[in-house]
VEXZAPA-177555 format. One line per 4 residues: their letters; for each residue y, z, x of C-alpha. Coordinates in steps of 0.001 Angstrom, whole numbers, plus 500000, padded with zeros to 6 digits. Example, Ala and Ser with C-alpha at 12.3 -4.5 7.8 and 13.67 -1.06 7.14 Angstrom:
// VEXZAPA-177555
as> 495500 507800 512300  498940 507140 513670;
//
This chain:
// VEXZAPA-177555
xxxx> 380023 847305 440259  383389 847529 441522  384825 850225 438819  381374 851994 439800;
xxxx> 382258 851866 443549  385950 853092 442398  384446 856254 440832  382783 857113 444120;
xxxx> 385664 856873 446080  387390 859067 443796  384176 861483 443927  385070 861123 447733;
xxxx> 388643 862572 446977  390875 859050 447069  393607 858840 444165  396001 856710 442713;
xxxx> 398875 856342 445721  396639 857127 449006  396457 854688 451382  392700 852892 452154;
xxxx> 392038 850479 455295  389677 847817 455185  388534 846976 459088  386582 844216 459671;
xxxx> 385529 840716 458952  385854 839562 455157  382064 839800 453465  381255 840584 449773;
xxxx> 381219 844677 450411  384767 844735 451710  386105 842880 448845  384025 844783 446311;
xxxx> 385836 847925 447573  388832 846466 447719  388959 845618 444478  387279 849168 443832;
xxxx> 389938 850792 445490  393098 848696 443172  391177 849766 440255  391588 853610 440677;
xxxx> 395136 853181 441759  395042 853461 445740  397046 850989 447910  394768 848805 449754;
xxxx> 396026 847535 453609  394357 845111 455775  394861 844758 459274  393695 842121 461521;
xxxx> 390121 842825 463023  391984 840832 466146  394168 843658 467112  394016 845633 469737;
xxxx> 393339 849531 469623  397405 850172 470231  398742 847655 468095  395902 849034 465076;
xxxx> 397442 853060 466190  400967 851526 465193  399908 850566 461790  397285 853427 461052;
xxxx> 400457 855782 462178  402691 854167 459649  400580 853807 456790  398573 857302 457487;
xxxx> 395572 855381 455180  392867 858651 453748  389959 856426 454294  388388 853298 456140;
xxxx> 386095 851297 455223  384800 849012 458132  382132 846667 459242  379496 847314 462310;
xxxx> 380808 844829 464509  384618 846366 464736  383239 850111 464695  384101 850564 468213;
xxxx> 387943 850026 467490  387960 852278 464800  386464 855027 466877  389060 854321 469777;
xxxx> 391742 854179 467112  390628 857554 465960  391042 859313 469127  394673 858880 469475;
xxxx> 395321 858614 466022  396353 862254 465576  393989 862907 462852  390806 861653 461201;
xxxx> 390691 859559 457979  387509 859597 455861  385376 856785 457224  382417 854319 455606;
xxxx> 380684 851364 457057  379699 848335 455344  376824 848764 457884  374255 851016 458850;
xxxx> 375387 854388 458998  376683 855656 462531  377165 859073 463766  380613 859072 462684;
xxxx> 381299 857168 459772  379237 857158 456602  377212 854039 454363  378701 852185 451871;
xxxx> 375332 851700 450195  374582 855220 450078  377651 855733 448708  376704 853327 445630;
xxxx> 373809 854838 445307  375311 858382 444365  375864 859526 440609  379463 859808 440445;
xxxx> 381139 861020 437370  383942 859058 435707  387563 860201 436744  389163 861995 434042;
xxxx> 391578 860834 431199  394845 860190 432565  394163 860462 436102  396194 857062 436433;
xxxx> 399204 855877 434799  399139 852420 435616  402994 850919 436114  403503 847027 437002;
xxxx> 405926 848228 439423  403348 850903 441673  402604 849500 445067  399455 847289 444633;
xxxx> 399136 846267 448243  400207 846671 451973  400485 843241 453956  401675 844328 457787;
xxxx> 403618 841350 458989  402898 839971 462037  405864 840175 464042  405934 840725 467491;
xxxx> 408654 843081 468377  409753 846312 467035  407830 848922 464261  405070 847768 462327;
xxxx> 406501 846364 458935  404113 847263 456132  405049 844474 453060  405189 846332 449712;
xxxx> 403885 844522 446667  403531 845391 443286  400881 844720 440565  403601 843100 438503;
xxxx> 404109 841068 441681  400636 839647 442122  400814 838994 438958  403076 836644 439427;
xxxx> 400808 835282 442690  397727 835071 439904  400141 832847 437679  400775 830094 440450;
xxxx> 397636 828281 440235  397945 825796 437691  401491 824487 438739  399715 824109 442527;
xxxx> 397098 821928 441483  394436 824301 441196  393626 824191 437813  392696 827008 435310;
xxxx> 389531 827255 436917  389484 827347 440585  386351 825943 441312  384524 827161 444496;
xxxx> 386830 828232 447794  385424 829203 450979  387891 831932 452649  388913 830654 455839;
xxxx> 391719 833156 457092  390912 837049 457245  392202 838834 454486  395302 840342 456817;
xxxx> 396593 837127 455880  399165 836082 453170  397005 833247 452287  393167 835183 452552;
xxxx> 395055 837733 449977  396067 835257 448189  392244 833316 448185  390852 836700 447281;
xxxx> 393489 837267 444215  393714 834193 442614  390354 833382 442774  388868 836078 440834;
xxxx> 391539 835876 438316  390850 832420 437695  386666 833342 437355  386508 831383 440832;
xxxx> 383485 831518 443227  384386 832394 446758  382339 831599 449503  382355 833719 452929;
xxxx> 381753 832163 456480  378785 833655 458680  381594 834525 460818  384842 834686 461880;
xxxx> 387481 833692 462697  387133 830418 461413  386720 827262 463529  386444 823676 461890;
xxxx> 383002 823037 462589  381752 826009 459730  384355 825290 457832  383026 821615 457258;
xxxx> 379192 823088 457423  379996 825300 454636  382004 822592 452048  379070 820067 452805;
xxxx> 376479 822733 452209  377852 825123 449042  379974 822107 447845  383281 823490 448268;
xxxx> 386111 822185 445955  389301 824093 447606  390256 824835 450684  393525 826979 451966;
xxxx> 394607 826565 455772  397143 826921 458621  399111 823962 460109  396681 823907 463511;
xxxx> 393631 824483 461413  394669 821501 458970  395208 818929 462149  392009 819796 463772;
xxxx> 390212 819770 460323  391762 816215 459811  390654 814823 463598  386979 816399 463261;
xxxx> 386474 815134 459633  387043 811801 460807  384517 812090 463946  381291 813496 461699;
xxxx> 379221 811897 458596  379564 815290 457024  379736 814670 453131  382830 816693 451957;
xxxx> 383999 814461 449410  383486 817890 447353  386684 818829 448098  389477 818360 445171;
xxxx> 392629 820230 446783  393407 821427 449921  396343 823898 450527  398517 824429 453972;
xxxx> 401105 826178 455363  401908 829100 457674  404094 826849 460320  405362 823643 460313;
xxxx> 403366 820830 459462  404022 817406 461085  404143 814181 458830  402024 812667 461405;
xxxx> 399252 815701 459876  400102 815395 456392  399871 811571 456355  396766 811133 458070;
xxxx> 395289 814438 455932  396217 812269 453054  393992 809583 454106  391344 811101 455792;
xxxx> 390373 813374 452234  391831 810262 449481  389978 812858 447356  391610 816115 447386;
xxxx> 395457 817178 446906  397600 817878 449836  399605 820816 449104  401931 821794 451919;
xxxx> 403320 825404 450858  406446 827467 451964  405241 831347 451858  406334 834466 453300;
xxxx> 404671 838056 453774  407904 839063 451824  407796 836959 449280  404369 836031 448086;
xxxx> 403156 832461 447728  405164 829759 447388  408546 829855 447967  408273 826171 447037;
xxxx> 405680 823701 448082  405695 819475 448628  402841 817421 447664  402559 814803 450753;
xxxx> 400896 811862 448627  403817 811434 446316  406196 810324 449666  403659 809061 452124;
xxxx> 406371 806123 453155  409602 808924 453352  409346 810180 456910  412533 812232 456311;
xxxx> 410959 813724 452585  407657 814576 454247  409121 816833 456861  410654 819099 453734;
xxxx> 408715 822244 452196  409685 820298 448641  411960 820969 445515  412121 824510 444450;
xxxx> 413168 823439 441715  410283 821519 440271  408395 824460 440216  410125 825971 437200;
xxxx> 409820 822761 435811  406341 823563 435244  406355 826677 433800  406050 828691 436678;
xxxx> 407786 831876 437646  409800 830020 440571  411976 831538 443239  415495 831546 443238;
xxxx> 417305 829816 446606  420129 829726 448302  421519 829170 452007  423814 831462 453334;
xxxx> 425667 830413 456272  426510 832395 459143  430155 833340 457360  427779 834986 454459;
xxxx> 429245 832476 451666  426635 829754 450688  426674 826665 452297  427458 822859 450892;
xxxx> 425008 820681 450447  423013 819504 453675  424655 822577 456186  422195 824850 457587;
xxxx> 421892 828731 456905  419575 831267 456418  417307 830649 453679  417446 833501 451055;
xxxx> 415310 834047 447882  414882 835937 445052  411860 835864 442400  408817 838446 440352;
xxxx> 406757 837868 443835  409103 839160 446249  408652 842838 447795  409158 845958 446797;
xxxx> 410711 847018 450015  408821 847796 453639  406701 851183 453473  408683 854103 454579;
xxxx> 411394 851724 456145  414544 852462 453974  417307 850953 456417  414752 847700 457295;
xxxx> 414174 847040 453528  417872 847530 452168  419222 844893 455810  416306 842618 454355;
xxxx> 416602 842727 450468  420471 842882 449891  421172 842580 446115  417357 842123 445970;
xxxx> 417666 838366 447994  415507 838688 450371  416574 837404 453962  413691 834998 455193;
xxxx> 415044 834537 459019  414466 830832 458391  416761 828528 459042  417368 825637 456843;
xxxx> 419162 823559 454239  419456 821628 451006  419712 818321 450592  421310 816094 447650;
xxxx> 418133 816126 445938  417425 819446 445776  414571 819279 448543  414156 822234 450790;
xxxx> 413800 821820 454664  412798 824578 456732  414642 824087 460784  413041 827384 462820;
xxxx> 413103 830716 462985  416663 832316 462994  415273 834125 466132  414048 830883 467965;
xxxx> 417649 829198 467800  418863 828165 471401  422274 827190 472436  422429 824458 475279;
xxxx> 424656 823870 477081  426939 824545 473663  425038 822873 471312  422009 824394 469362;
xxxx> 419106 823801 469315  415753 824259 466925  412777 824937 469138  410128 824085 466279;
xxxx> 412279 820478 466524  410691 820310 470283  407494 821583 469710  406990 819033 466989;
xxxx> 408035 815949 469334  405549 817482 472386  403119 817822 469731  402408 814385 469221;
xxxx> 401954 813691 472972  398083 812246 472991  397395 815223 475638  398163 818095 473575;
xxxx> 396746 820544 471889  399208 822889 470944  403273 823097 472279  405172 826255 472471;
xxxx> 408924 826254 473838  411454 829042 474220  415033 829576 475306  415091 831300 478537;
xxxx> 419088 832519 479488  420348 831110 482835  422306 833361 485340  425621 832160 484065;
xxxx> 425738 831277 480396  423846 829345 477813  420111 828579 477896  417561 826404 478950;
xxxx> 414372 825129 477243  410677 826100 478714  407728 824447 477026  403938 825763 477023;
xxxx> 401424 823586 476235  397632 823969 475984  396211 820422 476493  393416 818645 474777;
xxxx> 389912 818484 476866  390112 815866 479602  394103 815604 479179  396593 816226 482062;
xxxx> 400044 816225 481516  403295 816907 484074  406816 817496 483095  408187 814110 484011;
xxxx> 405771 812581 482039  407067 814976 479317  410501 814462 479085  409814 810728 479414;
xxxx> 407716 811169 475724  410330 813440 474522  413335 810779 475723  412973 808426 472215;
xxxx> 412905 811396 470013  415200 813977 471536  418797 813959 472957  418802 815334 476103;
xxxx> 419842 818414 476248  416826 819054 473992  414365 818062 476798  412417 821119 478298;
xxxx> 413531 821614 482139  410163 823486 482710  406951 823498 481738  403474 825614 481778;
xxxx> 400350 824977 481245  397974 827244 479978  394068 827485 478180  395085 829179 474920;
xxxx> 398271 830612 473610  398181 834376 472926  398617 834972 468947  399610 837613 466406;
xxxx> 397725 839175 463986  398734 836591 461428  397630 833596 463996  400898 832829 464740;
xxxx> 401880 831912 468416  403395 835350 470359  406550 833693 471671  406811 837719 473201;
xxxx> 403903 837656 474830  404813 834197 476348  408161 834754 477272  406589 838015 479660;
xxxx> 404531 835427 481334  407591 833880 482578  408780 835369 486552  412271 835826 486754;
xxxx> 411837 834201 490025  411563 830790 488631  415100 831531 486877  417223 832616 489816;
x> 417144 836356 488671;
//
């Protein structure tokens, strides 16, 4: 059905390079033409049905996609979108047909003929995919990757755990995601199943109604997602003893989450993953059952190494420190990597690709190190580095300690520059129902983890934390919630 659907959207006038957006919320007749759309040679992109009318513009502008396919429920956006866009791409529902965009059943139900011979020289190295990154400053970043490179993304599931056969997956993130491409790629490759919510985004509660009820075997998630997963499992008689592996990453994971994820499914594999837009799946991954009593080993992203152990196509690491030789043993730098999943290069961004990919390593903007082992820990964020007072500091380090407080939900923090020099630390924190939670109270939980300096010196409280397309917190958006006032200027 899908080469069928590709011959109609070539009848429709899409060829091998145009760009083709996929709107919506992830359901069988998106993927079907998303696959449909690969298989006559276009380049697929997928942003967030969470974005906002300006911040879709930015990446419709950049990519200048021919067509979009989208569902009923986001039509609105599209038709906002399309109003300032500058000019009109070809546009199909997955729905009813409206007044302005046109059925994807009809569609399928047209005689289309074949394309002709040749239309399509296939090369491993053509752009396969767009991923937009979710960053929060600057140009949209459209993430180039190549067939050759998902490829590579196809080959990592039976070094992960997954098996040759990857059983039945429910897709939990939105395809804008690394991870929900990577669901939607491996799985099929493998001969999968793959199991949509009723609806999205995801919250724990269909999650667990859809592994009890469709017996789910894998599951991929997002630090946040995996802790609340791990609490509510624990508080229900849902049967999900079904489940035989369950992948994480996206942020940092506590060991406090990994342990009692461990424990609370004895039946499934833990896999805690290091992955980048930029670099496909994987960058290396730990499993957290093999060093359940190493408190130290359990707050790594594991051993790059062992991956090629296994027969995989495994990255290439080093850290780079900030005199751009590599670093000894145990120093921090900036994590670079090179392997057959990184990018081709950022769409139409010549200058951003070549500062990002110099002699094809690609510059994460983590921060981290090696240690005498070979295990890989992952600090911050180059970006989210703060000096106090001279010293610096890591503010995922912070977040992690306010994190555990009994009160909290979820723990932001951010360097805010003081009218003379240097920085301090501000922490936001969305509490847990029925918690309260001041900031002496605060810095009294942080004062057995934390040297001083590393204590927050103000904090705000707020219902939910603003988030990028990707689901990540928007440290930009929180740091224009803060009034100068409260900084002296």
């Amino acid at each position: 059905m899908a080469e069928r659907l590709g011959y109609a959207l070539y009848g429709e006038g899409l060829r091998p390079g145009d760009r083709i957006a996929f709107f919506g919320d992830p359901d069988p007749k998106l993927v079907l033409a998303f696959y449909a759309a690969v298989g006559i040679g276009a380049i697929p992109l997928v942003p967030s049905p969470l974005l906002t009318v300006p911040e879709l513009t930015a990446i419709f502008q950049d990519a200048e996609p021919q067509m979009v396919i989208h569902d009923g429920r986001h039509a609105e956006t599209i038709m906002a979108m399309v109003e300032v866009l500058g000019y009109c791409p070809k546009l199909f529902t997955t729905d009813e047909e409206g007044p302005t965009s046109n059925s994807l059943d009809a569609l399928l139900q047209q005689e289309f003929a074949s394309p002709p011979n040749g239309y399509y020289n296939r090369n491993a190295d053509d752009t396969a995919v767009l991923i937009y990154t979710g960053g929060t400053t600057g140009r949209p970043k459209g993430v180039m990757h190549s067939h050759r490179g998902m490829a590579a993304w196809n080959l990592l599931t039976p070094s992960a755990g997954f098996g040759h056969d990857l059983g039945r997956r429910v897709l939990v993130l939105n395809l804008s995601h690394l991870v929900g491409q990577f669901q939607l790629w491996a799985t099929m490759a493998a001969g999968g199943c793959l199991v949509f919510l009723d609806q999205y985004p995801a919250d724990v509660h269909r999650i667990m109604e859809a592994v009890e009820r469709d017996r789910i075997t894998q599951l991929s998630t997002v630090g946040q997602l995996l802790r609340d997963l791990t609490r509510e499992a624990s508080a229900t008689d849902r049967k999900l003893e079904s489940l035989t592996l369950i992948g994480c990453g996206g942020s940092f994971i506590s060991p406090d989450t990994l342990r009692k994820a461990v424990s609370q499914f004895p039946g499934a594999l833990i896999v805690n993953n290091y992955s980048q837009a930029e670099c496909g799946m994987s960058i290396s991954r730990l499993f957290p059952v093999q060093h359940m009593d190493d408190p130290v080993r359990l707050r790594s992203v594991g051993r790059p190494a062992d991956l090629a152990a296994q027969g995989e196509q495994a990255f290439e690491i080093r850290i780079i420190g900030t005199d751009g030789r590599e670093a000894v043993t145990g120093d921090a730098g900036e994590i670079v990597v090179r392997g057959a999943q990184t990018m081709l290069g950022y769409w139409r961004q010549l200058e951003a690709s070549v500062e990002t990919m110099p002699d094809d390593w690609i510059r994460t903007g983590d921060v981290g190190y090696l240690d005498a082992e070979g295990y890989l820990y992952v600090l911050d964020r180059l970006k989210d580095m703060v000096i106090v007072g001279g010293s610096n500091v890591f503010c995922s380090e912070v977040e992690q300690v306010i994190a555990t407080h009994e009160a909290v939900s979820d723990a932001a923090v951010l360097g805010v520059p003081l009218p003379g020099e240097g920085e301090t630390l501000v922490a936001f924190i969305v509490l847990r129902d029925g918690g309260s939670l001041d900031l002496t109270r605060l810095r009294a939980h942080c004062e057995p983890h934390l040297a001083g300096y590393k204590w927050p010196t103000h904090l705000f409280i707020l219902e939910a934390f603003p988030r990028t397309a990707v689901d990540k917190v928007d440290k930009k958006r929180l740091r224009e919630q803060l009034t100068s006032s409260v900084f002296g200027g």
